[in-house]
Each structure stands twice: as structure tokens, then as C-alpha cells.
N, C-alpha and C positions, 0 to 999 in steps of 0.2 A: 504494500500500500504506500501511497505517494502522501507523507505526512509533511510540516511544517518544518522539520529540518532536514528533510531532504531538500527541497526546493531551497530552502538557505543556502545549503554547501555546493548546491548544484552549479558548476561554473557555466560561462555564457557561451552560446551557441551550441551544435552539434556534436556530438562524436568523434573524434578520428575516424574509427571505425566507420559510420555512416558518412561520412564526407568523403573515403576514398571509396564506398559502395557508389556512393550520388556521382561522382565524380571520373570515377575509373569504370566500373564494373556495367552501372547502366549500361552509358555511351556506348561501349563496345560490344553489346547484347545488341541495342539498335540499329547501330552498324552493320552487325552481323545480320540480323533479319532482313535486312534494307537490303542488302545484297545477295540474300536467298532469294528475296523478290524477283530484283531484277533478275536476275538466272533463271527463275521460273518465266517472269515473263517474256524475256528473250526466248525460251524454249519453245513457250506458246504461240510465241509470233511465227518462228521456222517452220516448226509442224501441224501450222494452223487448224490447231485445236484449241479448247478452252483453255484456260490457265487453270481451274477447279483439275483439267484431267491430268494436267500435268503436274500439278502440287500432289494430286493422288499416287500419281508415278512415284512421285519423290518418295512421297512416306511410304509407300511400300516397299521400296525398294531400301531405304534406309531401315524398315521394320525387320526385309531380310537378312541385311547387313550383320545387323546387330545381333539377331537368333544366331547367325550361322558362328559370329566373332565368339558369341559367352561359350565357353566350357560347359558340358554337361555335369550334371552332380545327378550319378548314378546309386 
């Protein structure tokens, strides 16, 4: 619980922590997305089909990636 001296001792502004999440880690998620986009969309544009079938493609094909990459636990 957030009592009367917490809020005393508590110094000003953010985190570290949450300043290099806001700062570093967002952005480059963004980024990252932003540019799966475009690559889907260029994809769509080449084999003029939707970009819905081709984002499909993607995850599928990332969903098999992935099954085939993990190790079995027999």
C-alpha cells in the first residue's frame, strides 16, 4: 500500500528502470513491427494478394519454425 511516507521518500520523476523500458525497449519493438509491416506489405503488393493472407503466411510459417526449432520432452 502506497502510504504517507512512501510518497515523502519517493524521489522525483520515473525509474531508471522505466525510463530505459520508455526509452530503449519500446522504440525498438515499434520499429521492429513497423518493419514486419512493410515486408508484409511489400509481399502483398508482389503476389497481389491480400496482406490479411500474407500476414497468415507469416504466422504460420513462423508457428512452424518454432514447433520444429523447441526440442521434444519425451
Amino acid at each position: 500500500m502506497v502510504d504517507r511516507d512512501y510518497m515523502l521518500k519517493k524521489g522525483a520523476g520515473p525509474s531508471a528502470p522505466k525510463v530505459f523500458l520508455d526509452q530503449t525497449i519500446v522504440p525498438a519493438l515499434i520499429n521492429a513491427a513497423g518493419a514486419v509491416e512493410g515486408v508484409l506489405e511489400r509481399v502483398a503488393v508482389r503476389v497481389r494478394r491480400m496482406p490479411v493472407a500474407a500476414l497468415a503466411a507469416a504466422v504460420g510459417t513462423g508457428t512452424l519454425v518454432t514447433l520444429l526449432a523447441v526440442p521434444r520432452r519425451d
